[in-house]
Each structure stands twice: as C-alpha cells, then as structure tokens.
C-alpha positions in Angstrom: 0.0 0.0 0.0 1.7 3.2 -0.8 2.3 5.6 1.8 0.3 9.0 2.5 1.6 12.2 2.0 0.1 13.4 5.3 -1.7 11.1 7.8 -4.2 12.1 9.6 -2.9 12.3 12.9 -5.9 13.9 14.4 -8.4 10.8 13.5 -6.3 7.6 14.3 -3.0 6.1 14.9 -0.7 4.7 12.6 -1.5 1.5 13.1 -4.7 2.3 11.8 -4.9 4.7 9.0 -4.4 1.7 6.6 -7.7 0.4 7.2 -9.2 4.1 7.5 -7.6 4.6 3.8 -9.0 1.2 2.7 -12.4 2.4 3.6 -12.2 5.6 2.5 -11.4 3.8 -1.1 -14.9 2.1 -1.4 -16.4 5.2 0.0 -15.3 7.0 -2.8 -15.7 4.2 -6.0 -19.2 4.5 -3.9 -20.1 7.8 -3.3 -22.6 8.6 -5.4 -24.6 5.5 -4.0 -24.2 7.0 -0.5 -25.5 10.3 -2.1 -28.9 9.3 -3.6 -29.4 7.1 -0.3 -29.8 10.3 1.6 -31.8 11.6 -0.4 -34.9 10.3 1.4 -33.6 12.5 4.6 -33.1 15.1 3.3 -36.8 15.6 2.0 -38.2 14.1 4.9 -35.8 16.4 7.4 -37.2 19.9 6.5 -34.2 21.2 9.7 -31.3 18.8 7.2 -32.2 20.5 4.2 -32.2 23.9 5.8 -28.6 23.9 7.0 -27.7 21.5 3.5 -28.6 24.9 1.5 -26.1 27.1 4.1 -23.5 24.9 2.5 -24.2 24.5 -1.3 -20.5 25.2 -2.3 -18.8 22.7 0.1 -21.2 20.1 0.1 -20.5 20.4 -4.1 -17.6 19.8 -3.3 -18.0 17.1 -1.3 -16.8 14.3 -3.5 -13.8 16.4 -4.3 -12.8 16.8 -0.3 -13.3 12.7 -0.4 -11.0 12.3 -3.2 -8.2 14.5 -2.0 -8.5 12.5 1.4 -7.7 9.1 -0.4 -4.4 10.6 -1.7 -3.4 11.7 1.7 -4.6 15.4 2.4 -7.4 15.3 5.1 -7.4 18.3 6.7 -10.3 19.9 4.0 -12.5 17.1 4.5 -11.6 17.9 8.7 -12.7 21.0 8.3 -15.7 20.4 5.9 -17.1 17.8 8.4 -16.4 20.1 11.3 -18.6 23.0 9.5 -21.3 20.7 8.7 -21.3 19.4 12.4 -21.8 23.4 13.6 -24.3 24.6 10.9 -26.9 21.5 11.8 -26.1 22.0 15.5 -26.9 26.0 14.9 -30.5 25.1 12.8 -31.4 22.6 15.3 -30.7 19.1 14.1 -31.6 16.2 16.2 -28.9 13.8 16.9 -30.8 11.2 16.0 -30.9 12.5 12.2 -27.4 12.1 12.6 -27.6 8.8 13.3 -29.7 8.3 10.8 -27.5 10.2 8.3 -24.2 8.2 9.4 -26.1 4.7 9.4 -27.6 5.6 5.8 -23.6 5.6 4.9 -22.5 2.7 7.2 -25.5 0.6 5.4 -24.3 1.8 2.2 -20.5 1.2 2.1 -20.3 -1.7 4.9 -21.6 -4.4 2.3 -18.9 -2.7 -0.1 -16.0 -3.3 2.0 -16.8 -6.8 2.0 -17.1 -7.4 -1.6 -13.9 -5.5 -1.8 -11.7 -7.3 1.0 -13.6 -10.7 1.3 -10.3 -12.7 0.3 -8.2 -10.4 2.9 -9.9 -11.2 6.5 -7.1 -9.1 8.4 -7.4 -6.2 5.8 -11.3 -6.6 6.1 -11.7 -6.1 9.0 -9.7 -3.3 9.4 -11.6 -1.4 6.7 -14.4 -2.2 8.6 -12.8 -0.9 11.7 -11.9 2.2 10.1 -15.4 2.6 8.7 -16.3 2.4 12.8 -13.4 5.4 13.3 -15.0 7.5 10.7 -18.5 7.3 12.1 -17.1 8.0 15.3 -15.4 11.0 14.2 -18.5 12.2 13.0 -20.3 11.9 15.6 -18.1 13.5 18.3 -17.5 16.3 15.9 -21.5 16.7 16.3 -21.1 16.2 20.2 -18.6 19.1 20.1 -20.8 21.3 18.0 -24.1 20.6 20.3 -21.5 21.7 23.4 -20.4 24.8 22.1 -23.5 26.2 20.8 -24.5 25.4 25.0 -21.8 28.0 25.5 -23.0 30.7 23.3 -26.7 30.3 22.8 -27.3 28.1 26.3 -31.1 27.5 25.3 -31.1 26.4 22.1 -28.0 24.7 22.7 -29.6 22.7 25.9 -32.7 21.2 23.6 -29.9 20.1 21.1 -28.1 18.0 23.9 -31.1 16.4 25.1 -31.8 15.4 22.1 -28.4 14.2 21.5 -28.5 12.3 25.1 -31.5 10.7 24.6 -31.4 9.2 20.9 -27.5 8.1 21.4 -27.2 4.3 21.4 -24.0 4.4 23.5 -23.5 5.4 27.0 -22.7 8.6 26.9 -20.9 10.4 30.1 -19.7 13.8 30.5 -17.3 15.0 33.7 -15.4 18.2 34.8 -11.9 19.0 35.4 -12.2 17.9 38.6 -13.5 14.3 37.5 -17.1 14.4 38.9 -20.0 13.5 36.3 -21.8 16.3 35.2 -23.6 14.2 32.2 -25.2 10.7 31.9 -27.5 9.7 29.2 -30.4 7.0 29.3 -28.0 4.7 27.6 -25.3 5.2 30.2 -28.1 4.9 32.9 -28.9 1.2 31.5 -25.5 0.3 30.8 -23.9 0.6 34.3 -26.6 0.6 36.7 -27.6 3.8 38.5 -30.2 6.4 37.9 -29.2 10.3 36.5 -29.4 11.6 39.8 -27.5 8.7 41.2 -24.4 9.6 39.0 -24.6 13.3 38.4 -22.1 14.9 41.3 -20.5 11.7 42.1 -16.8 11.0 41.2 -16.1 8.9 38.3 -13.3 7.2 39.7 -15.8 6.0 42.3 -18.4 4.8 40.6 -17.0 3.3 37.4 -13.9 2.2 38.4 -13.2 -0.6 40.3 -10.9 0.0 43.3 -8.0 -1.7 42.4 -7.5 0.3 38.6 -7.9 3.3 40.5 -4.7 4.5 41.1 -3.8 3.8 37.0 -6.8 5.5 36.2 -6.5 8.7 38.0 -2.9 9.2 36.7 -4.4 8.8 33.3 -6.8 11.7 34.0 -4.3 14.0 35.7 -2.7 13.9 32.2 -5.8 14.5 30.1 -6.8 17.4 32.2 -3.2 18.7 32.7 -2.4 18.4 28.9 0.9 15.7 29.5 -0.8 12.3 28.3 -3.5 13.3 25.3 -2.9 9.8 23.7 -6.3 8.3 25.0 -8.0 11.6 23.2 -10.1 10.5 19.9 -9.4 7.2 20.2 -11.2 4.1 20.9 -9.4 2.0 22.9 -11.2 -0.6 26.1 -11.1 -0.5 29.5 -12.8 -2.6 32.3 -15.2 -0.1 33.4 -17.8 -1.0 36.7 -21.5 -1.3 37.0 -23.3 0.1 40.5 -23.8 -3.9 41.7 -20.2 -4.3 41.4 -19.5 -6.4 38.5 -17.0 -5.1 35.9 -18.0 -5.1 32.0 -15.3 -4.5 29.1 -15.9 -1.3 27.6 -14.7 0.3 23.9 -14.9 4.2 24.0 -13.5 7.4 23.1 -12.5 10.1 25.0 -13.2 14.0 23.8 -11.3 17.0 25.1 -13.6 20.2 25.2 -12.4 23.6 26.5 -13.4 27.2 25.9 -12.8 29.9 28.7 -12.4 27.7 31.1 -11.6 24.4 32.8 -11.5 21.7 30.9 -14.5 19.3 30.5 -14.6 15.5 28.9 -16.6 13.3 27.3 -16.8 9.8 26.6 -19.0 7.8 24.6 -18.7 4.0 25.9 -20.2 1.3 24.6 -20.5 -2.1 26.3 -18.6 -5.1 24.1 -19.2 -8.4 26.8 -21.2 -10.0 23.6 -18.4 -8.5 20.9 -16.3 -10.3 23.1 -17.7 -13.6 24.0 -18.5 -13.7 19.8 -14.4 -13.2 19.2 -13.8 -15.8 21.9 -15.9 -18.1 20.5 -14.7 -17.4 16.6 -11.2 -17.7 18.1 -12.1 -21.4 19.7 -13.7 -22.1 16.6 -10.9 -21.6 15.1 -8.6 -22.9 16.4 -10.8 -26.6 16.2 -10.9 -26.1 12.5 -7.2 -25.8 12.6 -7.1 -29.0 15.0 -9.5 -30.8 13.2 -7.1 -29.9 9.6 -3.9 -31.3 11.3 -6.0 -34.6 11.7 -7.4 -34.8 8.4 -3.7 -34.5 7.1 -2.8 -37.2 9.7 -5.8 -39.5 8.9 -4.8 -39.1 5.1 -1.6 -39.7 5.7 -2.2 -42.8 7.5 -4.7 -44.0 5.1 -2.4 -44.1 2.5 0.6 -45.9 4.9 -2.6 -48.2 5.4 -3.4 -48.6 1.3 0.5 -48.8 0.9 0.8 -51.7 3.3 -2.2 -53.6 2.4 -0.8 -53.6 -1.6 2.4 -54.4 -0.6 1.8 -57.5 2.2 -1.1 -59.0 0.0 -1.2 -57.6 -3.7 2.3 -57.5 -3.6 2.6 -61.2 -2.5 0.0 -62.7 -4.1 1.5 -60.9 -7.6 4.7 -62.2 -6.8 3.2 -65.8 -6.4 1.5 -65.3 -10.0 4.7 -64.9 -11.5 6.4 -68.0 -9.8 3.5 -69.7 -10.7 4.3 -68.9 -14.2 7.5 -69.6 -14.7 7.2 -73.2 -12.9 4.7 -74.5 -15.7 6.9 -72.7 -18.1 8.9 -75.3 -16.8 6.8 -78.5 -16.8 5.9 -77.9 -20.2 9.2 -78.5 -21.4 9.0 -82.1 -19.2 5.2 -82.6 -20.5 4.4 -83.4 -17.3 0.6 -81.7 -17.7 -1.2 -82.9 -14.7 1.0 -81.3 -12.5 0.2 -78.1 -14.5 -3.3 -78.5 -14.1 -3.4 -78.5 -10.8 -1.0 -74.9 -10.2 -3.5 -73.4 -13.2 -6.5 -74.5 -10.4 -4.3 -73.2 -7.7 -3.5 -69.6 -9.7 -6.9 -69.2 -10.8 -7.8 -69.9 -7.0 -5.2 -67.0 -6.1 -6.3 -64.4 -8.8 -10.0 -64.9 -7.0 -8.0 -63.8 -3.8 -6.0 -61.0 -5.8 -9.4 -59.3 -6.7 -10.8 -60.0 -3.3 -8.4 -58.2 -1.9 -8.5 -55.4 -4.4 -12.4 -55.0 -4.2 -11.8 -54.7 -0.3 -9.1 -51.8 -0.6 -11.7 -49.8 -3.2 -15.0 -50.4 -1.0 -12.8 -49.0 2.2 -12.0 -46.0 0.5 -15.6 -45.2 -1.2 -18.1 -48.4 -1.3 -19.4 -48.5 -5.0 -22.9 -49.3 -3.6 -22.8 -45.7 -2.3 -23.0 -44.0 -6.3 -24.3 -47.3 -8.1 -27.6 -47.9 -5.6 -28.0 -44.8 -3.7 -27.8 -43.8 0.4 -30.4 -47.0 1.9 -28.7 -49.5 0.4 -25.3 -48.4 1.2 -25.7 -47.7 4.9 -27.8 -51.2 5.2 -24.5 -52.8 3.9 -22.7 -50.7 6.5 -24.5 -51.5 9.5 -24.5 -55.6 8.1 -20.2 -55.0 7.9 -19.9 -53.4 11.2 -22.3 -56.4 12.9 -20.0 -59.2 11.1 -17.2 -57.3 12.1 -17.9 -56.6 15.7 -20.1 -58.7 16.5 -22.2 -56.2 17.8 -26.3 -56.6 17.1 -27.9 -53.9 14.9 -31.6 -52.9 15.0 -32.0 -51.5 11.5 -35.0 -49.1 10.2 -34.5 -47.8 6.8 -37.2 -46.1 4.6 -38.0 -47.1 0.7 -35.5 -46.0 -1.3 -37.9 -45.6 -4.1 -39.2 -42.8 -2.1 -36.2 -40.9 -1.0 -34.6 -38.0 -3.2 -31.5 -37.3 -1.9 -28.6 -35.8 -3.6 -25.4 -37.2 -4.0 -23.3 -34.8 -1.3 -26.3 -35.6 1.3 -25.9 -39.4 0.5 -21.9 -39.0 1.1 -22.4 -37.1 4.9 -24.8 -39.0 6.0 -22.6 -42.4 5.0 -19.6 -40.7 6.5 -21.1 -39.8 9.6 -22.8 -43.1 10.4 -19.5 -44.8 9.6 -18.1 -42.2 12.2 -20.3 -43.3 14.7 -19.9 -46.5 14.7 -16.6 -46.2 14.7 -17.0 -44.4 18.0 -19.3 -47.1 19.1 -16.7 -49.7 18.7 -13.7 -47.6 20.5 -15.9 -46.0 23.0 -19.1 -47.0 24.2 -18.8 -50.6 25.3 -22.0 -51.6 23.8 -24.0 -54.9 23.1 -26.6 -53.6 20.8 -27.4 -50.1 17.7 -30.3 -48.9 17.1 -30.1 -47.4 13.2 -33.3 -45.4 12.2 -33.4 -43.1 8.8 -36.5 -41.4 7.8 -37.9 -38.6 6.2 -39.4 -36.1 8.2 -41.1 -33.1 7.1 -39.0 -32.3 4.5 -36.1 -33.2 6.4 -33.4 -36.4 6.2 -32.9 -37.2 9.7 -30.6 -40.5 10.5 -31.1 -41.2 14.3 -28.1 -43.7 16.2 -28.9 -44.9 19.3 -26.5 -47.4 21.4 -26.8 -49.0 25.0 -23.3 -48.4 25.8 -21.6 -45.8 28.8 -23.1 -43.0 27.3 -21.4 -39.7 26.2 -21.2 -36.7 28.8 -22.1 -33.3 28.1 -18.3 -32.4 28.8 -17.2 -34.3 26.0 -20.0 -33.3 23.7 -19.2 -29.6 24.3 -15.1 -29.9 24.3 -13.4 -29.2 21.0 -11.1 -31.9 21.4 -13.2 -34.5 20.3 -12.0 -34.3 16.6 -14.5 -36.9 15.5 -17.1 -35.1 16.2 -16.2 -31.5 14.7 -16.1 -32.8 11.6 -19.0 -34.6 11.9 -20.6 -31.4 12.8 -19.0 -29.2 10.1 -20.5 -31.7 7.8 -24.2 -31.3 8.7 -23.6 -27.4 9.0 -22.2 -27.4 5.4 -25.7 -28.8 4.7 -27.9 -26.5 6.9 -28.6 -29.3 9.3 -27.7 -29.8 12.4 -26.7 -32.7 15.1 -27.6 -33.6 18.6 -25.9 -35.6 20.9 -27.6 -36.7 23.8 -25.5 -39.4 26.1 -27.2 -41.1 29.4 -24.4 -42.6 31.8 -24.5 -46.5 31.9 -27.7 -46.2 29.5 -26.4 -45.0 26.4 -26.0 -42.6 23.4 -28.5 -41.6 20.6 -27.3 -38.9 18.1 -30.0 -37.3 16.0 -28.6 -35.9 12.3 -31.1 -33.7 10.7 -30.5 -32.2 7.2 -33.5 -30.0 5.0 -34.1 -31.6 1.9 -37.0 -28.9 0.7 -34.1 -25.8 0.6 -31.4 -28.1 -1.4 -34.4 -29.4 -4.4 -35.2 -25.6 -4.7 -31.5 -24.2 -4.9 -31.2 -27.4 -7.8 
C-alpha cells in the first residue's frame, strides 16, 4: 500500500490509518450510491435540508474533499465535516438525524467493503474498523458542535443536547476537570446501573472504576486534564469499566477533550462489548478446532495411505509375486510334458487371482463403497451396519425407509454415509455396547438419520469440548448442509445422536 503524504494524525494512529484509507477507497468508488441514499432524509428532514442549503459550495464539493483525502490530504474534508457538524447544530438538528445520516452511509458502504476485502480477512476487517473510526469521528464532531453552541446560545443549545443524550445508542458520560460527572445519558443509565441523579455529582473514579484500577486511572486523568498524556484523546481503545452492583463489564470508548474559557470538561461515549467479546472468543475457539481438526485430516490421510500402501504391498504384492512363480514353474513342466502337475497350479492360480481381486475389491469399498453411487444412500448404509455387525459382533436394530421414495442428492448421500460410519466407529472404541439402534427417515421435509447405542453413554463435557476431533467434523459436515446434530448421552444407558439435514431448501437451490 503506498504511503500517505500526510496522515491524519488527528483521526487515528498509525497502526490504523491503513484500514481508515481502505475504507475511504470504497467510499469513494461509492459515493454517489451514498449520495442518492440520503436523499430520502433530506426531503423528509425539512431542519437537514435547511442547513444542506447554508453549505451549497462545500457540500459540491464534497466528493472532491473525499478524493483529495484518499491521496493523503485530510485536513479539508476535517474542516468540511467540522462546519457541517456546527451549521446543523446551529438550525437545530436532532442527533438522532445524525444517526440516521451516518447509518444511511454505514449501510451503504459496509456491504462494499466486504465485496472488496472478502479474500483479505485481516485487511477486512480493518476497513471495517476504520469505517467504525470515521463514524465516530463524525459523531463527536456533532457532540462538540451541540456543546459549544451550550456555550453561546445556552437554550437552544440545551434542547440540542437532550436530544443528542437521549437518541444516542451508546452510554454517553460527561465529567469536569475535577473528574465528577456532570452528564449521563439513558444509555449510560442502562449500561452501568444507577439512575441520573445517582451519578450526576458523584466522582467517576468512584463509581466506574473498580478500586484496584484506580490508582492507574487517576494518573491517566491528571494527564488529560493537565495536557501531558493526550494519547487516550479521539481514540477508541477498552477499559474494564464498573457497574453500581459491582461487576465489571469490558468497555470500547472514546474520549473527547472540550475547552473554551475555562476548565476543561470530557466526554466519553462508551459502549458495552461483553457480547463482541464472547462472539471473538468463541470465533477464536472455533478456530482454532478447525485448525485441529485440519492437522488430523492431514494425519488421517496420511495414514490411510501408509494403510493402502501396506495392504498392496503385504497381499497384492505377495500374491502378484506368487502369479509370477506360478508362471514360470509351468513354463517349466511344459518343457518335461508333465501336464497334470500343471493343471493342478493353473486350479491353484486361478484360485489365487480370485483372492488378488478380493483383496482389491476390499481396498476400493474402504475408501468409497461403490454401492454408495451405483444404488443410492439405503442401500449403502444397510451394507454398513451388516459389515460393522459381522465385524464386531455387535447386534444392529436396523429401520430404513423405501429407497424408491427418498430424493437425496449425491453430497447428502456421502455425509450421511460418513457420519454413520463415524459413529460406529466411536461405538466400537468408546461406548462398550452390546446392541445399535439405526433409524433413517424422512421427516417433514427433512433427512434425519437417528443412532442410538446402550453403551456408557457420552457426557455433556465431552460433547461440548473441542477436542473431540470426530465429532467437529461430523458437525462441520451437517452445518455445510444446513442441518444440524444432537448428541444426547445417558451414563451407563447409552448414546443416541440425531442428524437432521433439510431436503426442501437443497431441491429448490437445484
């Protein structure tokens, strides 16, 4: 990515003005998408189209300001968003037009981003998170404008920061130089836990902060107010902050610096991120099985094919290797005319080339059983469940449907022949059963294959844990289909796993 000729210091850090610049490219290969989306609001805003026509000559050239900010010089479009910000504040905007305004854009150029980036995760989402630094920007230069015009004009200005307050979706909390709360919207009221009146006058290091980050936190603030440490200023960043029963949440929020004649004041608009969280932790985890679960596909292919390689080898490779002896003794004989002795090694060959493609017909059906494609799904898991019975000795209760009346297409037929394969596979390490219960039907539109053993039974722990490789894949196969599986274990009564794939949304994407 080629470097700017003037970062914008002022709206993020280094680290991320690349994504900022990524987004402001799709935001201007997009912009006049954004423009006639907001059309709407405008005639439906009769205060947005008043202050729109106090700006005709910037907001012409808008798209210009956009385009100079792509290759590096911000500080016009700065300045244009700052004057926009202070001419709706003066004509009485609401905040939540604002919103409405910045989400029109969001709604707009987020789906963009993705088309743009899908193949780049990391640069996606740091597009989208400076998408999220833009809007922010935008709507603490508003914040700022609704503030000042409190200074100057206090009456007008006061309606204008209610109605800021009370449409903002984040917590929004104002405090003075001297770190007592002076401001704290509905949202900040449901976030944390106390009423208005609860907060207003108290000391923010006393009610947000728990008692043991207080120290760190005040030495943060003496900077801030004193001007020394301004690195938390216009950036989001988190921080544990606490709720009035005493449990701590993680926070993102950004920290605004206002001062005019005076002491300084602050604001913060915070939003809680305990689900943003929990969702990363959980893509992280999920993750980090799919890895897992790669490194033992690799493994089980790699010893599939030691397997293969062995089998061919030891019995292929023997019995070929008898052929040819075979051979060359009649070779032999013939010379001596001795031709009953012949006859009986031609029986015996003929006897080992019925072994030879025994043996070969056995290494094919292990790796794909030709009953699968030839005859369809019923008949191939009934010859399943008859193999692993011989095999194991293990009885199988068997309920199968007509296949004349089953439609299934050839990548259900596969899962559902892999995952019953995988089960009793894990019936025959795990469970210690006597008896299988094998039931597939048709159900409402749906395939569902139920497994049911009278074994140990499989505990919630090991359902849940992502260690179990087995069973990842057998749920990545399902939710590559839509479906879903169950696994329901009893201890000392058994396992039944229920497999359930939609049959009705694959025969109307065909």
């Amino acid at each position: 990515m080629d470097e700017p000729r003037n970062a914008p210091t002022t709206w993020c850090t280094n680290d991320e003005y690349p994504g900022l610049l990524d987004f402001w490219r799709v935001y201007d290969a997009h912009y006049g998408e954004v423009t006639r989306q907001m059309q709407p609001l405008f005639a439906e805003n009769p205060e947005l189209a008043k202050a729109s026509q106090d700006l005709p000559i910037v907001r012409a050239r808008t798209h210009d300001l956009v385009r100079e900010g792509v290759e590096g010089n911000w500080a016009p479009y700065e300045e244009h968003l700052r004057n926009t910000a202070q001419q709706y504040a003066r004509v009485g905007l609401t905040f939540e037009t604002w919103n409405l305004l910045t989400q029109v854009l969001g709604d707009v150029i987020a789906p963009r981003i993705v088309d743009a980036y899908i193949h780049d995760p990391t640069r996606l989402k740091a597009a989208l998170r400076g998408m999220r630094r833009f809007l922010d920007v935008a709507r603490v230069q508003l914040a700022k404008s609704f503030i000042l015009e409190k200074e100057t004009a206090r009456e007008e200005s006061a309606a204008r920061k209610a109605a800021m307050l009370e449409a903002a979706i984040d917590a929004f909390v104002m405090v003075d130089h001297t770190g007592r709360i002076v401001e704290f919207n509905p949202a900040a009221v449901e976030t944390f836990g106390y009423s208005r009146e609860e907060a207003i006058g108290g000391e923010l290091v006393d009610l947000l902060i728990a008692a043991r980050r207080r120290e760190a936190h005040l030495a943060i603030f003496r900077g801030l107010v004193d001007g020394t440490d301004s690195s938390k200023l216009g950036h989001r960043f988190e921080m544990m902050l606490r709720r009035s029963d005493g449990s701590e949440i993680p926070t993102e929020l950004v920290i605004t610096r206002i001062s005019r004649d005076g002491p300084a004041m602050f604001t913060a608009f915070i939003r809680d991120v305990t689900m943003e969280r929990r969702t990363r932790e959980a893509l992280a985890g999920s993750e980090q099985r799919l890895r897992n679960l790669a490194a033992r596909l690799q493994e089980a292919i790699e010893e599939e094919r030691t397997r293969i390689a062995r089998e061919i080898h030891d019995e292929l490779g023997q019995q070929l290797t008898a052929l040819k002896l075979d051979l060359a003794w009649i070779l032999r004989r013939y010379e001596t005319g001795d031709r009953s002795a012949v006859d009986e090694r031609l029986t015996a060959m003929a006897n080992l080339v019925d072994a030879t493609a025994e043996t070969v017909r056995r290494l094919a059906t292990g790796l794909r059983p030709g009953i699968l494609d030839d005859l369809g799904v019923v008949p191939a898991l009934e010859w399943q469940a008859r193999e692993f019975e011989t095999r194991t000795g293990i009885c199988v209760d068997l309920t199968l449907p007509d296949d004349d009346d089953l439609d299934v297409p050839a990548e259900h037929a596969t899962a559902f022949f892999r995952i019953l394969q995988e089960l009793l596979t894990n019936v025959t390490r795990h469970a210690k059963a006597k008896t299988v219960r094998i039931c597939l039907e048709q159900d409402e539109g749906d395939l569902v294959l139920e497994v049911q053993d009278d074994g140990r039974g499989i505990s919630a722990a090991e359902t849940a844990s992502g260690a179990s490789l087995g069973l990842v894949g057998m749920r990545e196969r399902v939710g590559l289909l839509r479906g879903r599986i169950d696994f329901e274990g009893t201890p000392g009564a058994g396992t039944k796993v229920t497999t359930r794939v939609p049959l009705r949304a694959v025969a109307s994407a065909r």
